[in-house]
C-alpha positions in Angstrom: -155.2 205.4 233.9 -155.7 201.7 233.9 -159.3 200.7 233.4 -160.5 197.2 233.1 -162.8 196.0 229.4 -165.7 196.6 232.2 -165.3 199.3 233.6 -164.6 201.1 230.3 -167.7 199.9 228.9 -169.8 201.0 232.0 -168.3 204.8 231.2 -169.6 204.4 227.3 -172.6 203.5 228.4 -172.7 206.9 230.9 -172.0 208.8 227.4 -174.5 207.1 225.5 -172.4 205.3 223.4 -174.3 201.7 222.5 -172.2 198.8 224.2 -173.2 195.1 224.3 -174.9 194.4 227.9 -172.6 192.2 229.9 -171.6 192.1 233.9 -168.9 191.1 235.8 -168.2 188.3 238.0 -165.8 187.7 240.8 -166.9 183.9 241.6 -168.0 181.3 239.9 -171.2 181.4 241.6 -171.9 184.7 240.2 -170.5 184.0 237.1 -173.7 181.4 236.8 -176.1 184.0 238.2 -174.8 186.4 235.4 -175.1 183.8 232.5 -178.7 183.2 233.3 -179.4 187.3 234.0 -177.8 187.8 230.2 -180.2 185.1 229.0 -180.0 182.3 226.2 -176.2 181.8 225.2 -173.7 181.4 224.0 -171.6 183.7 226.2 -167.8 185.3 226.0 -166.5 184.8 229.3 -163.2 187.5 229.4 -160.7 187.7 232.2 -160.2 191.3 233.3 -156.6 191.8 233.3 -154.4 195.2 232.9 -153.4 194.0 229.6 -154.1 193.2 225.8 -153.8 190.0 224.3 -156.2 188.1 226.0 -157.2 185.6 223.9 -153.7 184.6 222.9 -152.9 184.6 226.8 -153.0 180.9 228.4 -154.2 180.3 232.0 -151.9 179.3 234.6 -151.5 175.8 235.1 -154.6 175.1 232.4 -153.0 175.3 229.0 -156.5 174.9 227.5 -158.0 177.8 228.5 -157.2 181.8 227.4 -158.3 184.6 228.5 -161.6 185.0 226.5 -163.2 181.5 226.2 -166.7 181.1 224.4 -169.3 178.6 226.2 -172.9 177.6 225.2 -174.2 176.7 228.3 -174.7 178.2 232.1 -172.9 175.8 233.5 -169.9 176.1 231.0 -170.0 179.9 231.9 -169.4 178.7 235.8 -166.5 176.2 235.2 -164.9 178.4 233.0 -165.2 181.2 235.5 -164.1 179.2 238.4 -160.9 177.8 236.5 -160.0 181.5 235.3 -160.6 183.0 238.7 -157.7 183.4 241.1 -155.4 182.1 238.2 -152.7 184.1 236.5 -153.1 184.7 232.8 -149.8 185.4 230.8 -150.6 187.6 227.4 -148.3 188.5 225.2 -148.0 191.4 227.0 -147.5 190.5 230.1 -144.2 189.7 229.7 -144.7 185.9 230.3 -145.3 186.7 234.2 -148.9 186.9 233.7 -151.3 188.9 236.4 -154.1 187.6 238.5 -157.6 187.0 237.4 -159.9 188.5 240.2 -162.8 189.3 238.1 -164.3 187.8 234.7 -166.6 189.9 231.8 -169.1 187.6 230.6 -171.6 188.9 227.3 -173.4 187.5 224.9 -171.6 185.6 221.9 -171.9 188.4 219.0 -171.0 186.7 215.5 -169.8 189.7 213.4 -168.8 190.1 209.8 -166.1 192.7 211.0 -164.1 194.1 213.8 -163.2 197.8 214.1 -160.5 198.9 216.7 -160.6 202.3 218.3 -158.6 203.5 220.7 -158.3 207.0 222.5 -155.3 208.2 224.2 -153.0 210.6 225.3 -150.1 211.1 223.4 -146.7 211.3 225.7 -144.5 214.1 223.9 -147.7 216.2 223.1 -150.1 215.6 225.9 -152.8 215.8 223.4 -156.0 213.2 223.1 -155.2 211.3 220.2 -157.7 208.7 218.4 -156.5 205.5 216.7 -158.2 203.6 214.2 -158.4 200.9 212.2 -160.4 197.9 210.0 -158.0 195.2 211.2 -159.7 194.9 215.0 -160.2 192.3 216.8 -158.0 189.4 218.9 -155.0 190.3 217.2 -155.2 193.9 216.4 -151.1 194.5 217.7 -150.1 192.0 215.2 -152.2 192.8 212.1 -151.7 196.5 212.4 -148.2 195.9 212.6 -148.1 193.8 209.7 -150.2 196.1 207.9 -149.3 199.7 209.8 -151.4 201.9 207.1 -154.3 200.2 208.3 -153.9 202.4 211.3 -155.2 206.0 211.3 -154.0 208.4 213.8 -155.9 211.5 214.5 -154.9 214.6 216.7 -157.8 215.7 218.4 -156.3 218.6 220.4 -157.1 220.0 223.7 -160.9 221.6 222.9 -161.9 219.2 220.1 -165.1 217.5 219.7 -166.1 214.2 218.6 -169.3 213.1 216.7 -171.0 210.6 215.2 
């Protein structure tokens, strides 16, 4: 199942878990309805892409601009839409093809002291849930935990478990 940073965040949100408040936009006129809807900046605007890496990924033809650009004003949040929109963004896991932006994440700018990584999967030999985790989170969580691979926890959930805070 492919689910886009939105669309997984709406489904928290369905089980309660607390998730930062943004919305999407799929034009840049949106994109400046949104910014004003969230309120005073700065904003993360994020292309939603089937892939990790965003923020290392460039923009087609705009070699300026990632995948997850900060702005400080609504107008930034527009332009910055607009250019990512309809533009193919190559990660480093897209195999340097890139895929096409159709839709953009924008949220409020969060400073943090830290950045956690948790991921929940099914495992493909077992076909059991599995939940990874680790302290080295954030834009480059694929290189830092393989530089540092028992930062990673791995934890077998089997089929009836239960998770709780």
């Amino acid at each position: 199942m492919y689910l886009f940073e939105y669309q997984a965040k709406a489904l928290m949100r369905e089980w309660g878990i607390p998730v930062l408040e943004g919305m999407v936009a799929t034009s840049e006129r949106r994109a400046l309805d949104v910014a004003r809807e969230l309120g005073e900046g700065p904003w993360v605007v994020k292309a939603q892409i089937h892939a990790g890496g965003r923020a290392q990924g460039r923009v087609e033809s705009a070699d300026d601009l990632s995948g997850v650009e900060f702005t400080d004003t609504v107008l930034d949040v527009g332009r910055t839409a607009g250019r990512m929109l309809g533009a193919r963004l190559a990660t480093p896991q897209t195999m340097g093809h890139g895929e096409t932006v159709n839709a953009v994440y924008i949220e409020p700018e969060v400073k943090s002291s830290a950045q956690l990584f948790v991921a929940f999967l099914v495992d493909g030999e077992s076909a059991e849930p599995v939940c990874l985790a680790s302290v080295r989170g954030g834009t480059q969580v694929e290189r830092d935990v393989f530089d540092h691979p028992h930062s990673l926890v791995r934890m077998k959930l089997g089929a009836g478990s239960e998770i709780s805070a």
